[in-house]
N, C-alpha and C positions, 0 to 999 in steps of 0.2 A: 594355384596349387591345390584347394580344396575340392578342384574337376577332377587332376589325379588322383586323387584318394578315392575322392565316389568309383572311379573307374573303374579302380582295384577293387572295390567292393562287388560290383559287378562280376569279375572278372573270377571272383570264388567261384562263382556259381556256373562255368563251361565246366561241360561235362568232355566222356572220355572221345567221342569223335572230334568236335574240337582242338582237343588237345594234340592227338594224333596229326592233323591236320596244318598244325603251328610246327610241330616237328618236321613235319614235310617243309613247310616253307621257310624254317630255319636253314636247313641243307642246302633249299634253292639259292638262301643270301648266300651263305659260302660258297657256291659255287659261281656266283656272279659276283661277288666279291675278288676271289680267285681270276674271273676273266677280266678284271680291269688292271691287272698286273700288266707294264708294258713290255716286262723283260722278266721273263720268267726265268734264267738262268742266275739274273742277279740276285729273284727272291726264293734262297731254295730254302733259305729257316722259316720267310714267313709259309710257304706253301708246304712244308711238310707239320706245319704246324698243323696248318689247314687239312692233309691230310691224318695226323694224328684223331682232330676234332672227329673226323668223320667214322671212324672206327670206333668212339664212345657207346656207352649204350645213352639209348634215349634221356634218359632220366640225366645225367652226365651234362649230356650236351646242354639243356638248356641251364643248366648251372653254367658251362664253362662259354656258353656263345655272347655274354659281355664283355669277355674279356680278351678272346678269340676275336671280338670286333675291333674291339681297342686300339690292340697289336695291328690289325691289318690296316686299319683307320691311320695310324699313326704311321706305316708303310706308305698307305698311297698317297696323301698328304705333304711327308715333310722326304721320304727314299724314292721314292718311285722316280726315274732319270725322266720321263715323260706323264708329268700328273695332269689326272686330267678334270682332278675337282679341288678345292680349295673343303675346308672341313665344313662348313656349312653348310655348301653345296650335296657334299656327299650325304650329309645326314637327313637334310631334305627329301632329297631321292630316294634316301631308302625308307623312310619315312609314307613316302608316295605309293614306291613299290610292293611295300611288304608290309604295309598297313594294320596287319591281322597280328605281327608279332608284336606289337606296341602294347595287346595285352600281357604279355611277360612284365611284370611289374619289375626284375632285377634288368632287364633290358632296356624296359621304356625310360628309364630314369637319366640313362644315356643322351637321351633326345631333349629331357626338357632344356628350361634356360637356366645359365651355370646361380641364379642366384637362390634357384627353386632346388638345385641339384646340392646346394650346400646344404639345405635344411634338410632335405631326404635323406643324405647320406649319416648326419647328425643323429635323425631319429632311428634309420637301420642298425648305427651304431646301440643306442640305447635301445631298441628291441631286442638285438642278440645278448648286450649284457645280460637282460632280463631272464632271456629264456636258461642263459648257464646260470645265474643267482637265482631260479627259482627254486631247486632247493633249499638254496643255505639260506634266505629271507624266508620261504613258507612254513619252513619249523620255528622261525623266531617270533615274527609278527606277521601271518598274514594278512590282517588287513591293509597294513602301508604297501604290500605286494599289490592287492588289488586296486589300492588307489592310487600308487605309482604306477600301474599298467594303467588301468582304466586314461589317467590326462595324459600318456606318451600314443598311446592310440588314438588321441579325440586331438591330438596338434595337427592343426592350427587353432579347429574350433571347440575352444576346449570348455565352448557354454560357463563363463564364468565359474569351474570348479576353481580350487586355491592349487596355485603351485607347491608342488611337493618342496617336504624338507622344512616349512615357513621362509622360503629364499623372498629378502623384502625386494620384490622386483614387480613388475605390471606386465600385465599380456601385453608385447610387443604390436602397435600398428601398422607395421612395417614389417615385409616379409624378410628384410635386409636383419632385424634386428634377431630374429627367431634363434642363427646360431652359437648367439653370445649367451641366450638363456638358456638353452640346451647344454651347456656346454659347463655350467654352473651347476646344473641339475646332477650331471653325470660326476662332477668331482662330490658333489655332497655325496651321489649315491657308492660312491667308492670309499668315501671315507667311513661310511655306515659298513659297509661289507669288512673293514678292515677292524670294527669292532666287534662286529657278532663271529667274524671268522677267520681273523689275524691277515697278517700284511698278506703274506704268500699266496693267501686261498683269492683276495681280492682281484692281485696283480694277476693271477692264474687266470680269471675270468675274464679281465680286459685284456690281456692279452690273446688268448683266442676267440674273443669276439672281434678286434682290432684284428688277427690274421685274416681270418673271414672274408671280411671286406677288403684286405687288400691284392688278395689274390685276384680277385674280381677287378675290382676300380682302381687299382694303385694309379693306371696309367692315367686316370682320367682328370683332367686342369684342377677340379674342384676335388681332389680326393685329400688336401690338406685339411679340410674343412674335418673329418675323420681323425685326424694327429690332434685338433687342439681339442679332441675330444678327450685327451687321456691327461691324468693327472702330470705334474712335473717330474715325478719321481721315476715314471714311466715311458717319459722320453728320451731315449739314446739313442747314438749313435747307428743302429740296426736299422731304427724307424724313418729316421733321419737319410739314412742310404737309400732307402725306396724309393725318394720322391725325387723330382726330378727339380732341376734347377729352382723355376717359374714356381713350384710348389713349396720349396722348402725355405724362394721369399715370401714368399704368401705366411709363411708360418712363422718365419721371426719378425714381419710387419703386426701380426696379430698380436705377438710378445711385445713388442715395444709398444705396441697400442694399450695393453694392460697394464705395461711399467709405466707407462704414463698416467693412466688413471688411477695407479697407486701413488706413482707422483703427486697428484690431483690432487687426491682424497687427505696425502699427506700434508699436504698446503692447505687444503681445507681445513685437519684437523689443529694446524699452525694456527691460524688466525682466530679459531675458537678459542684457544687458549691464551692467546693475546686478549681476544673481547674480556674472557674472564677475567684475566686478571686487572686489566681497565675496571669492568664492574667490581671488583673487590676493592679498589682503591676507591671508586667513586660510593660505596658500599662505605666505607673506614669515614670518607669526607662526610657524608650522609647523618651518620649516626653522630660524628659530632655539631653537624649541624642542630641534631636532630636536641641534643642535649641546652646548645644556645637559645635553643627556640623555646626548650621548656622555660628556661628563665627567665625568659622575655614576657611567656605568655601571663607565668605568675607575677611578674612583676605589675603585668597592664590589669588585670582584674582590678572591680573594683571594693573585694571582700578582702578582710587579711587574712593569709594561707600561713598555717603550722603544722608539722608535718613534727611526728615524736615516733621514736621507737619505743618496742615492747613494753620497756621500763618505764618510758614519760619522759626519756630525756628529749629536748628539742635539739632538731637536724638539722632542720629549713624554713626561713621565713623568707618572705618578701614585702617588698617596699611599703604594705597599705598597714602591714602590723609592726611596722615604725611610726609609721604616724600616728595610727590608729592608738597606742603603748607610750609613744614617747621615748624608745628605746633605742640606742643601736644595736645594729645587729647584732657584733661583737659580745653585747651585754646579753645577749637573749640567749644565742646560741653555746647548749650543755648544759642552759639551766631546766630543773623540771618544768612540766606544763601548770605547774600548781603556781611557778611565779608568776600566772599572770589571774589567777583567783584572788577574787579576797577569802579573810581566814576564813569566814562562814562557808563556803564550798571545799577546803582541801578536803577536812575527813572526810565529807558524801563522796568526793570523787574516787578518793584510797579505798575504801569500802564499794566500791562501783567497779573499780578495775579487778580488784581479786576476785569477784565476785564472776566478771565474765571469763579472765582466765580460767578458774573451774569450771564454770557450767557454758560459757559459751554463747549465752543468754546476755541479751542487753536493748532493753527498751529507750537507749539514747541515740546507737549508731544509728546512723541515715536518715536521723528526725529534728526537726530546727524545735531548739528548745531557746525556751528567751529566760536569759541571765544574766550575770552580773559583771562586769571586768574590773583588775586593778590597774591604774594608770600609774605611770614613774611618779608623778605628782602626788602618789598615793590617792588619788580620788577615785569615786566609785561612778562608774556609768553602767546604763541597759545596752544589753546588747543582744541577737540571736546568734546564734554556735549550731553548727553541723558537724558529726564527726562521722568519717568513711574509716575504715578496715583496707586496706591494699597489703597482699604477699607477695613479696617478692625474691624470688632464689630461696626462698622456704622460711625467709624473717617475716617478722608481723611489722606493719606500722599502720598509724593512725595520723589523721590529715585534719585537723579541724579550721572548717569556714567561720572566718567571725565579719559580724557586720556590725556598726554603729549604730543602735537606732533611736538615738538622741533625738534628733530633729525630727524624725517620724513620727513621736507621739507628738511633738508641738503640731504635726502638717494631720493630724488625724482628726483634731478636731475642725478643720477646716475642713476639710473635705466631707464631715458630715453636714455641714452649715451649706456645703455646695452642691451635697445631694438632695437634699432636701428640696434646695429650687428648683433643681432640676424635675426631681417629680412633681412641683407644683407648675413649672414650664408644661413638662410632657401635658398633665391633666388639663389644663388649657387649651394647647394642639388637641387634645381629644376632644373637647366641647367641640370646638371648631370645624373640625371634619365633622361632626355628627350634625353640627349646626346646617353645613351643605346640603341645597336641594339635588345634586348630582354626587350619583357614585364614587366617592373617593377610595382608593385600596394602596398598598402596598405590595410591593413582591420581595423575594428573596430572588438571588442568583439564580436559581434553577428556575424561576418563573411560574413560584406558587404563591398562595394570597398570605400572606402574615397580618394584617391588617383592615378591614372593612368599616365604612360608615356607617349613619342607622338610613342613611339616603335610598342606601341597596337594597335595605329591606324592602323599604317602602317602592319601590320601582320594580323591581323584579319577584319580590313576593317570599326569595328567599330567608332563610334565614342565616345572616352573615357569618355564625359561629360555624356553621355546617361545610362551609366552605372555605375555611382557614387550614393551611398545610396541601390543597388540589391545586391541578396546575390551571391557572388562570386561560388556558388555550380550551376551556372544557365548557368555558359561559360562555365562547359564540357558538355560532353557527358553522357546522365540520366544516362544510365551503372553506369557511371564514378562517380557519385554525391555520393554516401556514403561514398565509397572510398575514395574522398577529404574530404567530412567529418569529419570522421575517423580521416584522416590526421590533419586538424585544431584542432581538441579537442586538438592531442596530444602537439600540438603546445601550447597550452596554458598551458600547464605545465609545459612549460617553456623549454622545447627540442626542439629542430630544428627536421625537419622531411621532408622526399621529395617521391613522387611517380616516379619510374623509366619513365612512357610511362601515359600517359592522352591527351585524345579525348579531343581539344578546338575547338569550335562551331567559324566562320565566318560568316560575311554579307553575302555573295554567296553562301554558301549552306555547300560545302565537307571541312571534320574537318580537324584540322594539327592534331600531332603527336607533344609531348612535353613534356621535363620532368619538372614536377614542383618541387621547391623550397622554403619551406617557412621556416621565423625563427621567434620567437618570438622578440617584441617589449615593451621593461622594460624600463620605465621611472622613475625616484625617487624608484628604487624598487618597482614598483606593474604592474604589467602586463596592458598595453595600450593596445595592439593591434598586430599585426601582419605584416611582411613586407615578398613579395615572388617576384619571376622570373619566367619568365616560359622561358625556351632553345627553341628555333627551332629543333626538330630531323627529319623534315619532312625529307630532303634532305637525311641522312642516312637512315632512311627506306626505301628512294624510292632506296639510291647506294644498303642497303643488298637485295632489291626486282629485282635488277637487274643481285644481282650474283646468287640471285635463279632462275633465271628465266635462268642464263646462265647453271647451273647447269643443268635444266631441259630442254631445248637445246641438250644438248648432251648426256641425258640419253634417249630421244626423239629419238635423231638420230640410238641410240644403239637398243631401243627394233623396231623399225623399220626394221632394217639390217636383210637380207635373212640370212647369218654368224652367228654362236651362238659367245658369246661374257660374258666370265665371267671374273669377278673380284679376285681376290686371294689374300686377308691380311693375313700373319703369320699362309700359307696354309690352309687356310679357305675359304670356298666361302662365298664375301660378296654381293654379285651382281649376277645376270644372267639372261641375255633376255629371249624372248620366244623364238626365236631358240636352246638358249640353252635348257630351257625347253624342248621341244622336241627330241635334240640329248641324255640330258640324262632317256627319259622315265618318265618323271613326268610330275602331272597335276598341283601341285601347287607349289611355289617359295618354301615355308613352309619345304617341303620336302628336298630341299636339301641345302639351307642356313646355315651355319655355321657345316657343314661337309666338312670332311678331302677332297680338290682338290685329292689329289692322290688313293683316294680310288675311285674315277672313273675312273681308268687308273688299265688293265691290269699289275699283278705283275711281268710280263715279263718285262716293260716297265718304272716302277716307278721308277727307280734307275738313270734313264738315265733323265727323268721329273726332280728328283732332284736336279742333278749335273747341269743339266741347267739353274733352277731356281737359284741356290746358287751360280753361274760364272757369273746370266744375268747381263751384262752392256749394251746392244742394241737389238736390234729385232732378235729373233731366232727363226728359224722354225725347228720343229721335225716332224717324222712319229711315231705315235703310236696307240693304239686302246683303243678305254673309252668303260667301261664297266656300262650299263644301270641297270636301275633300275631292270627291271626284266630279270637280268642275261644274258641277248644277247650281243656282244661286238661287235665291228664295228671299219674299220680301220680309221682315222681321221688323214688329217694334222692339226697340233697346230700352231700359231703363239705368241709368250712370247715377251712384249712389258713390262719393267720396270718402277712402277709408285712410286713415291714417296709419301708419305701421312704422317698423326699425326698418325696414331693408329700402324705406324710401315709398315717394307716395303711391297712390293706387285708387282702385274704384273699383266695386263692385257691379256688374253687368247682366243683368233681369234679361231676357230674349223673351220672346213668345211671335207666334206666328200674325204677320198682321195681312186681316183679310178685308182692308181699305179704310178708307179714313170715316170716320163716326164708330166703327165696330166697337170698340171699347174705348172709352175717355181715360182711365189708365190702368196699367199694368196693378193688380190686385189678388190673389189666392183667394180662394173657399178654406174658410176654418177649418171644414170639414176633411181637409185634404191632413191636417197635422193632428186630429183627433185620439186617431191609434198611434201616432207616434209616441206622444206623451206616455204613456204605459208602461214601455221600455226602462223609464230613468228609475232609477231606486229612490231616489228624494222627492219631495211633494213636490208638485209642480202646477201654480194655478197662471192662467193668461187673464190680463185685466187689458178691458177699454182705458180707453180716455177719461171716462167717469167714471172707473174703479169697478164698475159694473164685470164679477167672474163670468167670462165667456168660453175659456175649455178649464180642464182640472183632470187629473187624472187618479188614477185607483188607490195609488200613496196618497195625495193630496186629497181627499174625500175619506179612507180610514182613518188619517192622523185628524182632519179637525171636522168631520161631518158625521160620524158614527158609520162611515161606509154609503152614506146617501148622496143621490145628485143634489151638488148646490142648486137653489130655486134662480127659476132665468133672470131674477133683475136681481140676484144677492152681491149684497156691497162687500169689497175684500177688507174693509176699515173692520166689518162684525168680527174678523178672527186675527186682526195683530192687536198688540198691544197699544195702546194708545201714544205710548214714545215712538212708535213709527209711523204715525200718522202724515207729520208732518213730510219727512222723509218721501211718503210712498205719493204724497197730492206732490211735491217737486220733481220727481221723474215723470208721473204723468202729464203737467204740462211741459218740461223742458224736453224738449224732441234732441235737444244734443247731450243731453250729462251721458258722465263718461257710467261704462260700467262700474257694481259694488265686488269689492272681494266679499267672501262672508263676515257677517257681523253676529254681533253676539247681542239676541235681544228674546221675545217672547212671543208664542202662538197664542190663541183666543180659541177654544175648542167650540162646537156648538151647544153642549150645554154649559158652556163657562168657567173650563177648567183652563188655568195656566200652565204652558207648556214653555221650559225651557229650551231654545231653537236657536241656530245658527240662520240667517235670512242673505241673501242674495238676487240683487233684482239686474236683471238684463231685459235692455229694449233694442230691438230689430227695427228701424224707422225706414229700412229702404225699401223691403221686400213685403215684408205682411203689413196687416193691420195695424191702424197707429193702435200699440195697445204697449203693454210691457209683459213681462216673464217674473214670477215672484218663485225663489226656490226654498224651500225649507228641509231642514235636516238637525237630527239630535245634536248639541253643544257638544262641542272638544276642548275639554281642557287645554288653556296655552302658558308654557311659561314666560314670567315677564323678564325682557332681554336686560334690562336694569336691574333690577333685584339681581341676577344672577353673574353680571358683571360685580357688584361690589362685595359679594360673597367669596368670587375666585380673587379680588385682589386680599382679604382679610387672610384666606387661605394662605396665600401667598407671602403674607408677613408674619403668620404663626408658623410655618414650615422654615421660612428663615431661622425666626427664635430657637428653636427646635433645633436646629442644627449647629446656632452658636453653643448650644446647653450638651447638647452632645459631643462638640468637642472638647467643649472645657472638662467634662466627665471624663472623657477620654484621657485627654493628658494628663489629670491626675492620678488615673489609674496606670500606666506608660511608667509614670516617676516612681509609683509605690513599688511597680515587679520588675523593674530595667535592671536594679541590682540582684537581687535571686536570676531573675534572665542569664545575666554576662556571668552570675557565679558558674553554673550548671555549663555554662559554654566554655568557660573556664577548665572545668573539672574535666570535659569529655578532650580539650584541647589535649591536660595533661596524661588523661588514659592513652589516649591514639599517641603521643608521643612514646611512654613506653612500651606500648604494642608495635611503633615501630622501630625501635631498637630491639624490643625481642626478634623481630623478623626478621632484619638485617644482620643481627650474630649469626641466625637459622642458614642466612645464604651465604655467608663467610666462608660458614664449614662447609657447607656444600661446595661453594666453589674452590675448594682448598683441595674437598676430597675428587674433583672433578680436574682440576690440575692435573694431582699426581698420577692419574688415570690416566688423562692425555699424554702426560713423560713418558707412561712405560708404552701406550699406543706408539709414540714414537719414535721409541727403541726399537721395537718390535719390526715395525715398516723399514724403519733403515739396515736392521738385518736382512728382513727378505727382499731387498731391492739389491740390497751387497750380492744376495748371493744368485740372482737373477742373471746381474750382471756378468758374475762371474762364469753362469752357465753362456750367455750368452757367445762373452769372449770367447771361451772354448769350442764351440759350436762352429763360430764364425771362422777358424782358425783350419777349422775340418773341413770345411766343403771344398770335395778337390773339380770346382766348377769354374769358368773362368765368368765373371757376370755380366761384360760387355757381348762376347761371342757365344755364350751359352754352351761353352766347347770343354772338353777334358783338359787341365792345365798341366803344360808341358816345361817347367821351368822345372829346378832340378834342384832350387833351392828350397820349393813349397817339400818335393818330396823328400829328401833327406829331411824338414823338420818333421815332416808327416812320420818318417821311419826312427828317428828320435822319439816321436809319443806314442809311438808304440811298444817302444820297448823299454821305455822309462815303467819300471814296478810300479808306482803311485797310479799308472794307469788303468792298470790290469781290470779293476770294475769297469772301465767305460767301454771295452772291446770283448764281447759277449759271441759264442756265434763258429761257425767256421765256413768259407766260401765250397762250393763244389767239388772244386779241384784239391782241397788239401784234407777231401774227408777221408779220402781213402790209407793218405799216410799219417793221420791224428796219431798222436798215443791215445790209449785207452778212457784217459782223466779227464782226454780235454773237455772243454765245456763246449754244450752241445748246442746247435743252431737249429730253427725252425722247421719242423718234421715235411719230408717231401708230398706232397699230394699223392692220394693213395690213385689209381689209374685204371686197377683193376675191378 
């Protein structure tokens, strides 16, 4: 439907040839209209109609050629003795043929589909009202003129503007829905017209914009859609006469479809009125509950409640200021609040209360004062007293809290005898973590430090005050920060949890290495906080950095060696320098790593490889020949040097080229070949013979103990250790098997005879080089000792205990002293929200009292307009002189005598308006007049 509208938009803008143009082929329809007539003698009304059209003037015609189709449409269709279209047929064709006139916007609307045709005809309606009330709306408010045109011209798309009038309805998504809200629109806009310009001027304008349209569209299925455009007051009998059968059910299914949804609304607004009054009773239920509850609550407190009006007299106690008094109620209640003073308090209090009466002023309400009470016994006890002020319905009352606190001063001196420990506990736990050579801290919930040792200080350099209330994710390393993260959440769940290795930040720059520890921290059962350590690992990172580095020393020294040099695990190769490379023909390690040793060995030769390998206990040399990658074999001496390892045994494998037997007596290096290697190592590094005699040394080992000089060629290595390593360094030289040293913590011998603190480490090579050994020296590292630091965490351990027994005992005492003030205060807000919700619930009472009586008269109201709906209805229904099976005039004799009965019954006389054709000419003078003929001329 929003294509039609663009059309029409278009369609302003043909100009006057066009137009001329459309009139011509207006004519041509009637004239081929005319020739599908089968029997022209039968159609002489439609044909002279036909020739009346053609005698119009232009202007004329294309007003009257919709309706002039109508008429013939509805001839060839349902009169014509030989039809030769059915209606859809016919309107296609002409639709085909005369294509040009579908610009006629009063014509094209003929053609669309009947559910597009209801909404068109709907808005036509509401256009013409407009154009006759633009007077009588432009002089009162034009701007609702313009805003009521503006969204009846923009329907369908009416760009979310607000439907006129405030009608509470929703833009329709459905094209079906559009005529129900049209239709709504048009009775508000007539109820409006009927106040700025009374009934008549209103009915005046729907009425001739409703003639309008139906001189054009009466005949057309969908022109009922136009009747429920007019209010009810405006449907009679006349409008009613127009339509045709099919039409004027269409218009009382519409009506019953509204009395039902007045039905609807009316059962709707039934069952509201049922809910209400449920909620009103459950409302009534409520609030007495609401009253039992208060007595309950002050019964269960554990303070005694007195509650006195203006004067002091008492209203209300509960059960604890019977015990607490020794009274019964009965006895309490209408006495003053002064019985329950001794005499030394009445006068202050009499002088207290007139005092605030006048000025309003009172330094006692809502402040616990500690006083004195009189018991029935007459005895005197301490007690504290609270007094609130509450108004209620514009009285004054006063509520006072009273608590016993007899027993409280007995339990107060304990409690200082048990604080006391307590902080001599805590100061203990304090020595204790400070005593720790490891970081000990605290955290809170959020994951900042509350707590530091003096360990921190000393380890990280900071200072531990500086870093109390920062989030503890700030001392690693950022890497590291989610990671501990991570870690605290899970700590809060109550698991302990540790990261093996964590980067901790120092004052001076480079991080340690440390495992962190943390465990949850449960007080009274609920999670406080946190407590962690962090270890020192620097020290072992740097000993494993040192055996890798020793590691990589001698694989150094290995792929260096002119000599190939492989490794052999469980007859595998796991290792092979670049010489080996070479002897066996390959370009990369890849190649021959974890292939069989013996299959590069002539099978002349493997058996005897074998047997050597499987007897080796010492150094054994063979002649045999490896056989290279690309198939060439070469004769080689071997040297099998037995290594023990984790993945199982093995041998190390010396090769060299052998150029016959006497060439060399065995497999031996030139010093001279590892000379510059040494240079490379950052640690002192001297090579000793067999007689201790320095044979290499390099540029570290010659600045750290020779002033930078070459050692002299026969200098003994005993001149520069300490004499506690003597022994030591003469047993590695002669034992050709002791295992390697990790480093040891001992002393260098400078050459002019200074002591130098040093770590020492000696490694011997007995397969491949000289019998000699490897001495390494390097600055002392601090180690801590793994004992000392075990009995420190268990001490830790049993003061963090004590510490938490001391903290709950503090706790619970503290729990007993405020549990009473606690439940009072919970008490007191019990009994406010009780009477806040009784004021609420009177609040909704009347409301739904006054909401009732509202719905009654709503539903007076509906049962009138549905009476009188109905009553139209029946009347209506009583008038159609149509038969509804045959669609025929009814011929029975008894409808029309009633018919001629209600016409002439007087009470009628309003519903029969009008005069037919035939009887205008003998009317008397007075009669009332019927709809003016179309002017022609």
């Amino acid at each position: 439907m929003l294509q039609w509208f663009k059309k029409q938009e278009e369609n302003a803008q043909i100009g006057k040839n066009d137009n001329e143009m459309q009139i011509s082929l207006a004519r041509k329809l009637v004239d081929y209209l005319a020739g599908q007539i089968s029997t022209p003698k039968k159609a002489a009304a439609i044909l002279s109609q036909i020739s009346r059209y053609k005698d119009l003037p232009p202007s004329y015609q294309e007003r009257e050629l919709p309706g002039l189709y109508l008429k013939v449409e509805h001839y060839l269709v349902n009169e014509d003795p030989l039809p030769k279209y059915t209606k859809p047929q016919l309107r296609k064709n002409i639709r085909y043929r005369f294509g040009p006139l579908m610009d006629y916007e009063h014509f094209s609307l003929i053609f669309e589909p009947e559910q597009d045709q209801e909404v068109l005809l709907s808005l036509y309606f509401l256009k013409n009202v407009l154009i006759h009330a633009n007077p009588v709306i432009g002089n009162v408010d034009e701007e609702l003129l313009n805003n009521l045109s503006e969204w009846v011209y923009m329907v369908p798309n009416t760009n979310g503007q607000a439907i006129p009038f405030d009608i509470n309805e929703r833009i329709p998504e459905n094209i079906r829905e559009w005529p129900r809200l049209l239709s709504k629109v048009s009775v508000q806009l007539f109820h409006y017209l009927e106040e700025i310009g009374g009934e008549s001027q209103a009915a005046s304008i729907y009425e001739n914009s409703y003639r309008d349209l139906a001189e054009i569209y009466r005949s057309l299925e969908t022109f009922y859609s136009v009747v429920q455009m007019l209010p009810d007051k405006l449907l009679d009998e006349t409008k009613i006469g127009l339509l045709n059968a099919e039409q004027v059910r269409n218009v009382f299914l519409n009506k019953v479809q509204h009395l039902q949804r007045a039905n609807d609304e009316l059962l709707r607004k039934n069952r509201e009125l049922k809910n209400a009054q449920e909620e009103l009773i459950i409302a009534q239920d409520t609030a007495m509950e609401s009253v039992k509850l208060l007595h309950s609550v002050l019964d269960a407190v554990e303070e005694g409640i007195v509650t006195a009006d203006a004067e002091g007299k008492i209203i209300l106690v509960n059960e604890q200021i019977k015990k607490i008094y020794g009274y019964d109620e009965q006895e309490i209640i209408g006495q003053s609040i002064e019985f329950l003073m001794p005499e030394k308090y009445r006068t202050q209090h009499r002088q207290g209360m007139k005092r605030y009466k006048d000025t309003k002023e009172s330094r006692a309400i809502g402040q616990w004062l500690t006083l004195e009470g009189l018991r029935k016994d007459r005895s005197v006890f301490p007690c504290e007293v609270q007094v609130t002020e509450t108004q209620i319905a514009g009285r004054v009352f006063f509520t006072a809290a009273i608590r016993d606190i007899s027993e409280d001063l007995k339990q107060e001196s304990t409690l200082e005898r048990t604080t006391s420990h307590l902080r001599g506990a805590d100061q203990r736990f304090r020595n204790l973590l400070d005593a720790s050579p490891d970081p000990i801290f605290t955290l809170s919930l959020d994951g900042t430090f509350t707590r530091l040792n003096a360990a921190f200080e000393k380890l990280t350099g900071w200072e531990k005050d500086d870093w109390i209330n920062k989030p503890f994710t700030q001392l690693v390393h950022p890497d590291d920060s989610i990671a501990t993260l991570k870690l605290f959440q899970e700590v809060l769940q109550g698991e302990s949890a540790s990261l093996p290795t964590v980067r901790v930040r120092t004052l001076k720059g480079p991080y340690l290495i440390a495992e962190l520890v943390i465990t949850p921290d449960i007080q009274n059962g609920k999670m406080a906080g946190a407590m962690g350590i962090l270890k020192n690992l620097t020290p072992y990172v740097e000993k494993e950095r040192a055996l890798k580095a020793k590691f990589n020393r001698v694989r150094l020294l290995l792929d260096n060696t002119p000599d190939a040099a492989v490794l052999v695990v469980n007859r595998k190769i796991a290792y092979v320098n670049k010489a080996g490379l070479n002897v066996f023909g390959a370009r990369d390690v890849k190649q021959v790593l974890d292939k069989n040793f013996e299959s590069f060995i002539i099978s002349a030769k493997r058996s005897a490889l074998q047997e050597a390998a499987a007897a080796l206990t010492d150094r054994q040399e063979l002649h045999t020949e490896v056989l290279r990658l690309d198939g060439q074999s070469h004769p080689l001496k071997i040297m099998l040097q037995p290594i023990a390892l984790k993945q199982g045994n093995g041998f190390m494998a010396y090769l060299r080229r052998d150029n016959g037997a006497g060439s060399e007596a065995a497999i031996r290096p030139e010093l001279s070949h590892f000379s510059p290697l040494l240079d490379v190592f950052s640690e002192a590094v001297l090579f000793v013979d067999e007689n201790g005699v320095i044979r290499l040394s390099n540029r570290a080992a010659r600045e750290l103990l020779n002033n930078g000089a070459d050692f002299a060629p026969d200098g003994q290595v005993q001149a520069f250790l300490a004499v506690t390593h003597h022994q030591e360094l003469n047993r590695r030289l002669t034992d050709p098997d002791a295992q390697e040293s990790a480093w040891e913590t001992g002393q260098a011998q400078t050459a002019d005879g200074a002591l130098l603190d040093c770590d020492l480490s000696f490694q011997r090579l007995n397969a491949y080089f000289p019998q000699g050994l490897f001495v390494f020296l390097r600055p002392r590292i601090e180690q801590v000792d793994p004992e000392e630091l075990q009995i420190l965490r268990a001490e830790l351990q049993a003061a963090r205990a004590k510490f938490r027994d001391a903290q709950s005992l503090l706790q619970q005492l503290q729990t007993q002293s405020q549990s009473s003030e606690n439940e009072l205060k919970e008490a007191r807000q019990r009994a406010d929200n009780a009477e806040s919700m009784i004021s609420k619930l009177t609040t909704e009472l009347r409301t739904a009292q006054n909401r009732l009586t509202d719905l009654e008269a709503e539903q007076a109201a509906a049962g009138e307009e549905l009476t009188r709906f109905r009553e139209k209805l029946e009347l209506l229904g009583r008038m159609v002189p149509v038969c509804a099976q045959t669609l025929q005039i009814r011929d029975d004799r008894e409808y029309w005598d009633e018919l001629r009965q209600f016409i002439r019954d007087p009470r009628n006389q309003v519903l029969l308006k009008g005069l037919s054709p035939e009887a205008r000419k003998t009317a008397p003078p007075d009669a009332p007049a019927g709809p003016p003929l179309p002017d022609l001329e």
